[in-house]
N, C-alpha and C positions, 0 to 999 in steps of 0.2 A: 279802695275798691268801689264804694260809692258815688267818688266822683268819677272814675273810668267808668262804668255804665252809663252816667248819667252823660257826658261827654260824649258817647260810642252813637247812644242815643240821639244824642243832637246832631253828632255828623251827619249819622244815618238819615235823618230827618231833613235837614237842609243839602245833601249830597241825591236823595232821591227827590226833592221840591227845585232841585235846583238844575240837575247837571240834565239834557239830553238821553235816551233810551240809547243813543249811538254811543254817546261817549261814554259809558259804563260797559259797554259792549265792546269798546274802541282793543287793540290788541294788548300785549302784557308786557307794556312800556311805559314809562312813564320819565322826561326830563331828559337830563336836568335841566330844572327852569333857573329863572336871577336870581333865587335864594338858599340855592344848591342843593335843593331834593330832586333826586330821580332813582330810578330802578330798573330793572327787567326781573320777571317772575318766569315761572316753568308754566305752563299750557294753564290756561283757564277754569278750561273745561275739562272735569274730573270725572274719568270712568269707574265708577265702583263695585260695576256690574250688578248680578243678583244678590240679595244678602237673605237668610234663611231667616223666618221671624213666625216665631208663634203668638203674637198678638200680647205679648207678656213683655216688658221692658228688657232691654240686651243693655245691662251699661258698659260703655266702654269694650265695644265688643269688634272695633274693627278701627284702623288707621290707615292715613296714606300720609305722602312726605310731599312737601312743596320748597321751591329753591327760590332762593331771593337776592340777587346782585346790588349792591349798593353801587350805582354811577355817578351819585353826585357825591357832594360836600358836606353833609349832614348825616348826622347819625340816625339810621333807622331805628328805632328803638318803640314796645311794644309791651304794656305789662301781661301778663298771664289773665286770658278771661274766657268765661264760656256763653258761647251765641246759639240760639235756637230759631230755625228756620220752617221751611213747609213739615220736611219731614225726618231730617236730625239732628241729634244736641252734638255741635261742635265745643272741646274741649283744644284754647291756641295757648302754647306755654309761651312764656314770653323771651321777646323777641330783642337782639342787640345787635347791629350789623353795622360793623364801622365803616367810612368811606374807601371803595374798592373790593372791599371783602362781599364774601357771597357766604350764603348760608341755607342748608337742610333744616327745613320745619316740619315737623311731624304734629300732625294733627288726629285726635283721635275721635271718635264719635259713640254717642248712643245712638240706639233707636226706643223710644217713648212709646209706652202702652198704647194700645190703641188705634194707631197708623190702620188703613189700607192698604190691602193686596194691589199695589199698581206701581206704575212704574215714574219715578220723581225726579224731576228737576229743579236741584235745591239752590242753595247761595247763601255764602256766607262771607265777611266785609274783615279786612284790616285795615284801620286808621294807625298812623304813627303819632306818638306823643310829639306835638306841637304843630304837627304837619298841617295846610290847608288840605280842607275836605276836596278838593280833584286830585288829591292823590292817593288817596284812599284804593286797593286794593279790593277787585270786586273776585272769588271762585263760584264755580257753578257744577259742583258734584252730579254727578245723575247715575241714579240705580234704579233697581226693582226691585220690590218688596215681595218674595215669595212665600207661599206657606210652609212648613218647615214643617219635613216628614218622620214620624217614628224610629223609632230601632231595628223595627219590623218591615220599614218601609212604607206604612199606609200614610196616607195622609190626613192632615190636623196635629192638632196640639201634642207634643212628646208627653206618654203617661208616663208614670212611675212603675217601674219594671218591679218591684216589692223587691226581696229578700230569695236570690238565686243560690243553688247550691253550683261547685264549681262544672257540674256536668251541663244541667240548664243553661247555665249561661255561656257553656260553648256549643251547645247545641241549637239558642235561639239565638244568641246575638254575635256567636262566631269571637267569645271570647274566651281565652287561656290564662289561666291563675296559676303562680310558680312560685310554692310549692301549696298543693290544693289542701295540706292540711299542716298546723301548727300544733308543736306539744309545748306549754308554758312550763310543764312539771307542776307539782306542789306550791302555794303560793297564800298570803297571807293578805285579807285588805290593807293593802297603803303600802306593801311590800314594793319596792324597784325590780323592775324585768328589764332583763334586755331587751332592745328592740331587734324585731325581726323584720328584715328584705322583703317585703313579695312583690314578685314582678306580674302586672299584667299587661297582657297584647290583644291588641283588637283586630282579629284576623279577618272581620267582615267589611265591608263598603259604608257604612253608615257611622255617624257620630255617636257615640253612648257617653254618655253622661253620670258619671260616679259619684254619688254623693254619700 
């Protein structure tokens, strides 16, 4: 793992000291050259829209998928690692794409304490193990970091709604508990209960959060 960072690193390092603003920008092709690497990828440029953030870490709170065509001679291939950008922690599983085959990559991301309320233009890089760095894989996500509204709708940080009985909490937050009350019967510390069902529904517009 050590030395894949330390490698990612160094691409990154001589791939941005080296290559042109154009050709990192250049479109989502790549080959095949005389040593049988190349590729085509799905669109660059990554719409992730608005993402809902109370300034509090979201791990692993959101994904998109990327497609990878294998056109040359060589195996794309890619270990599992996570890269941190302007403004989120990608999370790439790793990658194996034999010659001709195409493949769905699912990427996932955090967003990190702390960020700004604006709107980002990120990037984050795929080097293939053994591959020269101009063939290195450049995405460029863009979202907006919005403030993430209440239960209630106000805006700011979601509070802790306390301890609802089942009326309150369909009457403030438009949620239904089924069945609103349990009888355990008689019962002894350390004794086995069955487990009971309860379904609830969130019959209102907003996100609520059960902990």
């Amino acid at each position: 793992m050590k030395k894949r960072i330390l490698s990612t690193l160094l691409a990154l390092t001589l791939c941005l000291g080296l290559l042109p603003v154009s050709a990192l920008a250049a479109g989502n092709r790549y080959g095949p050259d005389g040593d049988g690497w190349g590729y085509t990828t799905s669109e660059k440029v990554i719409d992730l829209g608005d993402i809902s953030y109370d300034g509090t870490e979201k791990a692993k709170c959101g994904s998109f998928v990327i497609s990878i065509e294998n056109t040359g001679s060589q195996t794309l291939a890619s270990e599992a690692f996570t890269s941190m950008a302007n403004g989120l922690v990608y999370y790439l599983p790793a990658i194996s794409i034999q010659p001709g085959d195409s493949a769905d990559v699912t990427i996932q991301y955090t967003v990190p304490a702390g960020r700004d309320y604006k709107a980002y233009e990120d990037y984050f890089y795929i080097l293939f193990d053994d591959a020269p760095v101009e063939t290195m894989i450049q995405f460029l996500p863009q979202f907006t970091l919005v403030e993430a509204k209440s239960s209630s709708g106000s805006s700011g940080t979601s509070g802790d709604a306390g301890t609802l009985s089942p009326r309150e909490a369909k009457s403030q937050y438009g949620i239904s508990i089924s069945p609103s009350y349990v009888d355990f019967g008689s019962c002894f510390v350390g004794d086995k209960v069955d487990p009971v069902t309860i379904t609830i529904t969130n019959n209102g517009s907003h996100t609520v959060d059960l902990d």
